[in-house]
C-alpha positions in Angstrom: -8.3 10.3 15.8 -5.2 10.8 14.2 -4.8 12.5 10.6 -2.3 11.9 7.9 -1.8 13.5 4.3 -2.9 12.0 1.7 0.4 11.8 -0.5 2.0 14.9 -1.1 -1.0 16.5 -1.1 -2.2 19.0 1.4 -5.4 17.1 2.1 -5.7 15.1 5.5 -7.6 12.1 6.0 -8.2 10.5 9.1 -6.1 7.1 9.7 -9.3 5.1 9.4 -12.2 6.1 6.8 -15.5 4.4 6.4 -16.5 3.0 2.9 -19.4 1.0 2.0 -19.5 -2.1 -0.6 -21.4 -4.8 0.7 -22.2 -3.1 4.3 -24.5 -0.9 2.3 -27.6 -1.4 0.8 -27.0 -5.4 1.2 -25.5 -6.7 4.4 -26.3 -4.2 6.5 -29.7 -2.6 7.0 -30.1 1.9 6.7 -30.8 2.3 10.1 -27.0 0.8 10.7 -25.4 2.3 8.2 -26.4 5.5 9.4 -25.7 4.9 13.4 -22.1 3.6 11.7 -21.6 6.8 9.2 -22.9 9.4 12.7 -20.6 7.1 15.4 -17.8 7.0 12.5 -18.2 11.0 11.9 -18.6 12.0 15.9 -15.6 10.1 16.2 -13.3 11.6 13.5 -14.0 9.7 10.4 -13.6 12.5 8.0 -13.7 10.7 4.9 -16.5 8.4 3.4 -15.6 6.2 0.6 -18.0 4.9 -2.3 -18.1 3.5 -5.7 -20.9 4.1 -8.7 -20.9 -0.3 -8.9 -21.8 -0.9 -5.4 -24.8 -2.4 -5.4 -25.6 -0.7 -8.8 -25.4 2.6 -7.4 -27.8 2.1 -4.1 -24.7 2.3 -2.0 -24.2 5.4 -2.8 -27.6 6.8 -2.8 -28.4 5.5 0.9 -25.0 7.1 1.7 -26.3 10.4 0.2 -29.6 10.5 2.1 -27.6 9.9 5.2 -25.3 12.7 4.7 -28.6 15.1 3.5 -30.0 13.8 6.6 -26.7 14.3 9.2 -26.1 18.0 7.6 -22.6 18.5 8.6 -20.5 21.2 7.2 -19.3 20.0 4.0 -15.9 21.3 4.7 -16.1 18.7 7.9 -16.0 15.8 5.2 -14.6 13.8 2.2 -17.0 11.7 0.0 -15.7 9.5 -2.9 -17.0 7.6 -5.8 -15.2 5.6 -8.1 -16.0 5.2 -12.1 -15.5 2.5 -14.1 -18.1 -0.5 -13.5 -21.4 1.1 -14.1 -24.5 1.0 -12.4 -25.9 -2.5 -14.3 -26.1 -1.3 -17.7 -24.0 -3.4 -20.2 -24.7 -1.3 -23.4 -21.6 0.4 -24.8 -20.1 3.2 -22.9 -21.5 2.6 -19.4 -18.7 1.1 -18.4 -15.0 1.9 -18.7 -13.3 4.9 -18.9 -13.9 6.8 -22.3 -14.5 10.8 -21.7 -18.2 9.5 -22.1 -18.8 7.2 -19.3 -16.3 9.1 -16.6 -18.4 12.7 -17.3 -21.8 11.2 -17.2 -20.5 8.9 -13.9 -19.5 11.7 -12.2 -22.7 13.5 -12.5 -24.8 10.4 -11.2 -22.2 9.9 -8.6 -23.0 13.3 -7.6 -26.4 13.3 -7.4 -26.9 10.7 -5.9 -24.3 11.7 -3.1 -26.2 14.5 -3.2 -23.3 16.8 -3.1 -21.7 19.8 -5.4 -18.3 18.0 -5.4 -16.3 14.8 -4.8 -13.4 15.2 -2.8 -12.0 12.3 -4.1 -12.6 10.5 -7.8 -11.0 7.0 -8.1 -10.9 5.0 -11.6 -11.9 2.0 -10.4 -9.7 -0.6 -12.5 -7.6 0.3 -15.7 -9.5 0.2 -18.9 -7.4 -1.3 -21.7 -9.9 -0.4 -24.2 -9.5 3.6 -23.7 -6.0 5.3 -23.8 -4.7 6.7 -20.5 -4.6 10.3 -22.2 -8.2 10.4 -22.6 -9.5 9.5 -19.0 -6.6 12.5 -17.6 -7.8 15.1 -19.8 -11.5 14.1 -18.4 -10.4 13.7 -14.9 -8.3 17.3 -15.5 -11.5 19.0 -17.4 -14.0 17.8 -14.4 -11.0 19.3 -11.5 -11.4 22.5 -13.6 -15.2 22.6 -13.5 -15.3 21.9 -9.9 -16.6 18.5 -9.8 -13.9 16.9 -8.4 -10.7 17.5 -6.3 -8.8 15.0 -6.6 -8.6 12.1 -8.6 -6.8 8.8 -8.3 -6.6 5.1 -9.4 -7.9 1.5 -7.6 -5.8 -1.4 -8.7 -4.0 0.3 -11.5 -0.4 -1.2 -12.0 2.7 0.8 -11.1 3.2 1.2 -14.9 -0.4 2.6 -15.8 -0.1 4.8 -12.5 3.3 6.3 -13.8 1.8 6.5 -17.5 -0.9 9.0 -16.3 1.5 10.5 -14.2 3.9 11.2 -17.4 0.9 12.2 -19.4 -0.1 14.5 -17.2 3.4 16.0 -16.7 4.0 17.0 -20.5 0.7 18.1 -20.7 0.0 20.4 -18.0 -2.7 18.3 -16.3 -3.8 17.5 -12.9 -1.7 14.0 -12.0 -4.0 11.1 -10.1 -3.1 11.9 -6.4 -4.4 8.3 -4.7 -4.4 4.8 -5.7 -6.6 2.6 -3.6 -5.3 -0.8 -3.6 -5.9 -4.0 -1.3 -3.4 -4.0 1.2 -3.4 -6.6 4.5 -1.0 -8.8 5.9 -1.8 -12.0 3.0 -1.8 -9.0 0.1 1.4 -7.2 0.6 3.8 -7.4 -2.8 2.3 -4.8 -4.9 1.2 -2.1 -2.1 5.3 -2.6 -0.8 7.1 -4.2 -3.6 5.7 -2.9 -7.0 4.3 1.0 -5.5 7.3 1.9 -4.1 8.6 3.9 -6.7 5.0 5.8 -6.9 5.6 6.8 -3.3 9.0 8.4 -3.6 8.5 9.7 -7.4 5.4 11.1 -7.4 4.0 11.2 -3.4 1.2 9.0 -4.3 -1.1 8.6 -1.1 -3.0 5.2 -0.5 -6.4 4.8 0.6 -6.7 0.9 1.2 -9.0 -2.1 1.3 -9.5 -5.2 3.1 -7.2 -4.7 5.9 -8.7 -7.3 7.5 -8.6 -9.9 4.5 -12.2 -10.3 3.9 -12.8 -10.9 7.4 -10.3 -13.8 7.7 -8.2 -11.3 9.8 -10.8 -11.5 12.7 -10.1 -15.2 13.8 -14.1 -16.0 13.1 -13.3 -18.2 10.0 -10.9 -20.8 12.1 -13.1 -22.9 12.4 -15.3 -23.2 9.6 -17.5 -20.4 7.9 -20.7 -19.1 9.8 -23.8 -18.8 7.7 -24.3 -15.2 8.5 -20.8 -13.6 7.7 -20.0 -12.2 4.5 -17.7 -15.5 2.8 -21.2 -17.2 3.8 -23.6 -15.6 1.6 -25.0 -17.1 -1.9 -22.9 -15.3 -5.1 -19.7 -14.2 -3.4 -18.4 -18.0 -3.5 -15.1 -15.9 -5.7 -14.5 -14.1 -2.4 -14.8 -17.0 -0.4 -12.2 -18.8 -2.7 -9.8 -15.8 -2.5 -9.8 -15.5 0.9 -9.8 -18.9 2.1 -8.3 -20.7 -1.3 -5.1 -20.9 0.5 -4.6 -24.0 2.6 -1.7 -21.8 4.6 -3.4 -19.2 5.4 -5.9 -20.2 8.3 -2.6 -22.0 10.2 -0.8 -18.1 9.7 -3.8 -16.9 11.1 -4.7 -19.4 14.1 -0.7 -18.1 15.2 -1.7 -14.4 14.7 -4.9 -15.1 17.1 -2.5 -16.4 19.4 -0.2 -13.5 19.3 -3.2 -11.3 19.7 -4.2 -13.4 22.7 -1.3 -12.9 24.4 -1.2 -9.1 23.9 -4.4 -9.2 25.1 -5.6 -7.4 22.2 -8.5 -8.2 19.2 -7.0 -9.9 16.3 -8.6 -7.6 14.5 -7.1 -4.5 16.1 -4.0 -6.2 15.6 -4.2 -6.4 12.0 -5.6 -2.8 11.5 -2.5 -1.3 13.5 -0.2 -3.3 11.5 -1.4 -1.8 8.4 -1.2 1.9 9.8 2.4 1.3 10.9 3.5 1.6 7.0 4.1 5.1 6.3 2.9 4.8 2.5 -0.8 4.2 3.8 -2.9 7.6 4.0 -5.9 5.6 5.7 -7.4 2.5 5.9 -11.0 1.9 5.1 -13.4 0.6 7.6 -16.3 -1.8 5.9 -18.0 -2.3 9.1 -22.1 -3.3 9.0 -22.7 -3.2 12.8 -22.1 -0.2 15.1 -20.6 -2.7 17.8 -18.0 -3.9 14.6 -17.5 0.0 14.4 -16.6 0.7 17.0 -14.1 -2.4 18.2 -12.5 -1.0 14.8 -11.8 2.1 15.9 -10.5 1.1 19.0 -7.4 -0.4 17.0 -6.0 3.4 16.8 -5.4 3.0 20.3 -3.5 -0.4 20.2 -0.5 1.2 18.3 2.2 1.6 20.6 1.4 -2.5 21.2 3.3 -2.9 17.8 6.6 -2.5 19.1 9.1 -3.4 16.8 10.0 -6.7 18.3 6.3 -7.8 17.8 6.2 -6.2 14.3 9.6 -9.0 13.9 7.1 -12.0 15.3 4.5 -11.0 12.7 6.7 -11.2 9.8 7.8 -14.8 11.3 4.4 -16.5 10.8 3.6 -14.8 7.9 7.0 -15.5 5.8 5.8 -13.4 2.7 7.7 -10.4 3.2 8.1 -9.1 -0.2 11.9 -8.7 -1.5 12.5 -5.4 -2.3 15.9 -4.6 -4.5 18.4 -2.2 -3.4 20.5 0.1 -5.3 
């Protein structure tokens, strides 16, 4: 396992993380997740990524049990929640991001981690309804009592990001330190495009999502979706839409399987390793519910050097949605 910072920060994070959404607590059963979070851990996986909305807050209480249960050194380990969803309750302030909601989150995230700390704290989409000063000074005030480390945004735009950054700046406070946004080969112009003066301003590090596009980065939904498989199941027919909604996008795909094929390497790894080789992502986040998924995964660290940069020039031919990127 390979580390990188995390930003400008002097935190390292492993080049792949595992996080949980629906792998835990709803896809996959405890007895996985926790052969995944071990095999993940034994094998360099230093940080674990969760959310106080996935699955209402189960997600991260199996995660906790699992990490009571493993006992590794806390300073062998991130953990992460994210606040901004709630756990199911729709009554004013359990949702957003008022001083309110984003102290008592952080306290349920905690307990239910069962930790003293989070390593990481994300607010999990921008909340129009409470002014980007107020959720700083919380995220600042709960750095200062020790709950957190490090804070960051998932989703926000550039311009929120650089608003909190400002804030924080004429203020004195702690400034976010991570944005975790979706980043794959289909979802490319705000992670390269819009971000990129957030990476050479501030140093913003990137923990991303859906490397693998939902799965459709794994060649399995050529040829029609199987039952079992995540854009299968009853109530995620949005995701199914987003990921497969674009009539292009399965041709793009059947031509990346055949580029795979011919380096004689998993699609999959293929599209992990092309993630890593941007130097603005931190890590990528693993959402693996198997321990044989898990593991092919991890294997894509080792598939690097097959990314040479005339391959990297055929990728960007099938795809054709290189974002344009103005020069000075």
């Amino acid at each position: 396992m390979n580390y990188r910072k995390l930003g400008k920060s002097g935190l390292q994070v492993s080049e792949l993380s595992f996080g949980s959404w629906l792998n835990f607590a709803k896809l996959g059963s405890n007895d996985s997740m926790e052969k995944c979070m071990k095999y993940a851990y034994e094998n360099g996986v230093n940080f674990f990524d969760n959310a106080e909305g996935y699955v209402y807050g189960k997600s991260e209480e199996l995660m906790g049990k699992i990490l009571q249960k493993m006992k590794w050194s806390r300073d062998t380990y991130l953990v992460s929640s994210k606040v901004f969803f709630g756990t199911g309750g729709k009554l004013p302030n359990q949702t957003g991001l008022s001083r309110k909601h984003v102290f008592e989150a952080c306290h349920g995230a905690l307990k239910r981690l069962k930790v003293d700390y989070l390593d990481l704290y994300y607010c999990h989409r921008p909340d129009v309804n409470t002014p980007i000063e107020e959720t700083v000074w919380t995220m600042n005030q709960l750095a200062l009592q020790g709950k957190i480390l490090y804070w960051g945004t998932s989703e926000w735009s550039a311009k929120q990001i650089t608003e909190a950054h400002t804030i924080a700046s004429k203020l004195n406070l702690l400034a976010p330190t991570m944005e975790q946004p979706q980043y794959n080969m289909f979802h490319r112009e705000r992670f390269e495009k819009e971000y990129q003066k957030l990476y050479s301003d501030f140093g913003m590090g990137t923990t991303i999502w859906s490397p693998l596009a939902s799965g459709v980065l794994t060649g399995k939904y050529i040829d029609g979706v199987p039952k079992n498989s995540r854009l299968g199941l009853k109530g995620l027919e949005w995701l199914k839409e987003s990921a497969l909604g674009d009539a292009g996008k399965l041709d793009k795909v059947k031509k990346l399987f055949a580029l795979a094929v011919k380096l004689d390497i998993p699609l999959s790894n293929l599209a992990f390793a092309w993630c890593l080789k941007n130097p603005n992502v931190s890590t990528v986040i693993v959402g693996a519910t198997k321990l044989e998924q898990l593991k092919d995964n991890l294997k894509s660290l080792e598939k690097m050097d097959f990314l040479t940069d005339e391959v990297m020039k055929e990728i960007e031919k099938i795809l054709s949605n290189k974002p344009k990127i103005a020069t000075a």
